[in-house]
C-alpha positions as CSV (number, residue, x, y, z in Angstrom):
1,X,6.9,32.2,11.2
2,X,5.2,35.4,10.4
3,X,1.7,34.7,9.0
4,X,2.4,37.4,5.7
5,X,5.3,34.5,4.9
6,X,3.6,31.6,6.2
7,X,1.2,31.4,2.7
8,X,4.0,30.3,0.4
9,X,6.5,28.0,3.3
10,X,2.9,26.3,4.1
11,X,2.5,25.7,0.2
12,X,5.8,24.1,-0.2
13,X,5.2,22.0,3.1
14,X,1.8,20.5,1.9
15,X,3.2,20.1,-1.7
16,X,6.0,18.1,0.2
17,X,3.6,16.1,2.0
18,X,1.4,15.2,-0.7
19,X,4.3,13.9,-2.3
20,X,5.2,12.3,0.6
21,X,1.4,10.5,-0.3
22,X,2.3,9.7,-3.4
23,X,5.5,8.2,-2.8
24,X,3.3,5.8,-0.3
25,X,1.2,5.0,-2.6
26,X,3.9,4.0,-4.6
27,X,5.4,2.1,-2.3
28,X,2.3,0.1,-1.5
29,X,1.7,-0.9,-5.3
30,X,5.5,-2.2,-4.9
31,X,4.6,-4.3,-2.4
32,X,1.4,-5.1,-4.4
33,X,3.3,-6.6,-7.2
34,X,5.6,-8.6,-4.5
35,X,2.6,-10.4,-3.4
36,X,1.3,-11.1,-6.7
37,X,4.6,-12.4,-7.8
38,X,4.4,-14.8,-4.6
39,X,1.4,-15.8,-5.4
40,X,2.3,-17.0,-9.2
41,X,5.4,-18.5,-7.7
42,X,3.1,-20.7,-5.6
43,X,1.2,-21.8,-8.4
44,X,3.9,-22.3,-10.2
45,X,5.1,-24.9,-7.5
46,X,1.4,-26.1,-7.4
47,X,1.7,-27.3,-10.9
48,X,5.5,-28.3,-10.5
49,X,4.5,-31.1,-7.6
50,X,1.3,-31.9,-9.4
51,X,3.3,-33.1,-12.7
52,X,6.0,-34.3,-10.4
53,X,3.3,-36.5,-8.8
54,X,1.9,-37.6,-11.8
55,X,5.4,-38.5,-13.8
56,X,5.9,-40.6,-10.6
57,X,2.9,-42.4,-10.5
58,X,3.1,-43.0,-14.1
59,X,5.9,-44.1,-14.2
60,X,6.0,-46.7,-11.9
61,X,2.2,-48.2,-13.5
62,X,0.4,-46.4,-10.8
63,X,-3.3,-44.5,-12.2
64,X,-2.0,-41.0,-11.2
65,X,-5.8,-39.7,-10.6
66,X,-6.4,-42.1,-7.8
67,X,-5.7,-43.5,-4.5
68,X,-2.0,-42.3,-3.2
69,X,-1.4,-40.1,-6.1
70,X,-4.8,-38.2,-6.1
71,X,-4.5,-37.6,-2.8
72,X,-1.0,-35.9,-2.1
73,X,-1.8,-34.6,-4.9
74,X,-5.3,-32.8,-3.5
75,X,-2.8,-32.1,-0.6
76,X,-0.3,-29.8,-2.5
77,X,-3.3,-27.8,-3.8
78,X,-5.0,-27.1,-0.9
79,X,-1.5,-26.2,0.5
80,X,-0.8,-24.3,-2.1
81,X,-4.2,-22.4,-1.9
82,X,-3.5,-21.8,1.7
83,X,-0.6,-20.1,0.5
84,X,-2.5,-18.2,-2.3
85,X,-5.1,-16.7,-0.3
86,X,-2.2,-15.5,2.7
87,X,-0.6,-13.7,-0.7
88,X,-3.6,-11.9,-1.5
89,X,-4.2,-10.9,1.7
90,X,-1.1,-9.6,1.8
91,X,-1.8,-7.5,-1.0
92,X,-5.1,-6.3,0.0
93,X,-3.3,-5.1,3.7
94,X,-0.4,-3.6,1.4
95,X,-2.7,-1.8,-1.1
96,X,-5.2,-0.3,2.2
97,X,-1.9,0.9,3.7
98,X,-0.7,2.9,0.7
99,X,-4.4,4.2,0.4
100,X,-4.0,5.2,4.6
101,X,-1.2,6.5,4.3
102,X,-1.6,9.0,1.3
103,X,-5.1,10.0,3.3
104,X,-3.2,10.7,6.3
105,X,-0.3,13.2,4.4
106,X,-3.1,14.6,2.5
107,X,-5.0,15.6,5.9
108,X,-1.7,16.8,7.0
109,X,-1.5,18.9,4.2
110,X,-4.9,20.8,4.6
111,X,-3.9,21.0,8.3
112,X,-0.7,23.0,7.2
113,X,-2.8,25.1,4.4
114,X,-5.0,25.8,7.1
115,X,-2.9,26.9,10.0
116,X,-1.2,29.3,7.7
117,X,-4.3,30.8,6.5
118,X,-5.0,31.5,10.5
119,X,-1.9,32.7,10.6
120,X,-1.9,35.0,7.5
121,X,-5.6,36.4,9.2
122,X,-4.2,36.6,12.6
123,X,-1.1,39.0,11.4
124,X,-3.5,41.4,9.1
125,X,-5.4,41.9,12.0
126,X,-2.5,42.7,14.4
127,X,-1.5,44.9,11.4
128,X,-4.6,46.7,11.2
129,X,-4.5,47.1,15.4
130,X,-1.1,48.7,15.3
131,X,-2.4,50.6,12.5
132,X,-5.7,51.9,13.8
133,X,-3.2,52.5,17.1
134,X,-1.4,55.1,15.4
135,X,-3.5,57.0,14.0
């Protein structure tokens, strides 16, 4: 690529890759919201088995905060928690990828800007050479 061209094709590459950053950044809040839906569907089952507990134990004379009942009941939660926290960190690793990701296209786009600006410097001065050459 000649370096008096290479100004505006490097321009449209980093402008490419920066969307390119975007777009991953976009992606990762996607996946974001996946996790966070997860996690309200676990807590959603959370509650769901509690009440389910509870109905039960109630209904056949049984004190449902005590004994058997309170304690499968403890059990979902802390299963369910177990589940929670893996969600969020889910979404934290999502989210830092994104965030990585955009960095790295954004680095790749100064590198481009960059090596076309050598470029551009390298082909004045051959210019100027061939000039000076002449003449």
């Amino acid at each position: 690529m000649s370096g008096l061209f290479a100004g505006n094709i490097a321009k449209t590459e980093a402008k490419a890759l920066v969307t390119q950053g975007a777009y991953a950044k976009v992606q990762a809040r996607s996946e974001v919201l996946k996790y966070k839906q997860q996690g309200i569907a676990v807590m959603d089952n959370i509650l769901a088995t509690k009440a389910a507990i509870n109905a039960r134990a109630g209904a056949g004379g049984i004190d449902p905060f005590s004994g058997s009942a309170r304690a499968l009941s403890l059990y979902a939660e802390k299963k369910g928690v177990n589940e929670i926290y893996t969600s969020r960190d889910g979404e934290i690793m999502a989210f830092g990828t994104g965030e990585i990701k955009a960095m790295q296209y954004g680095l790749q786009a100064k590198g481009v800007l960059k090596r076309a600006q050598a470029e551009t410097v390298g082909t004045i001065f051959d210019i100027g050479l061939k000039a000076a050459s002449l003449g």
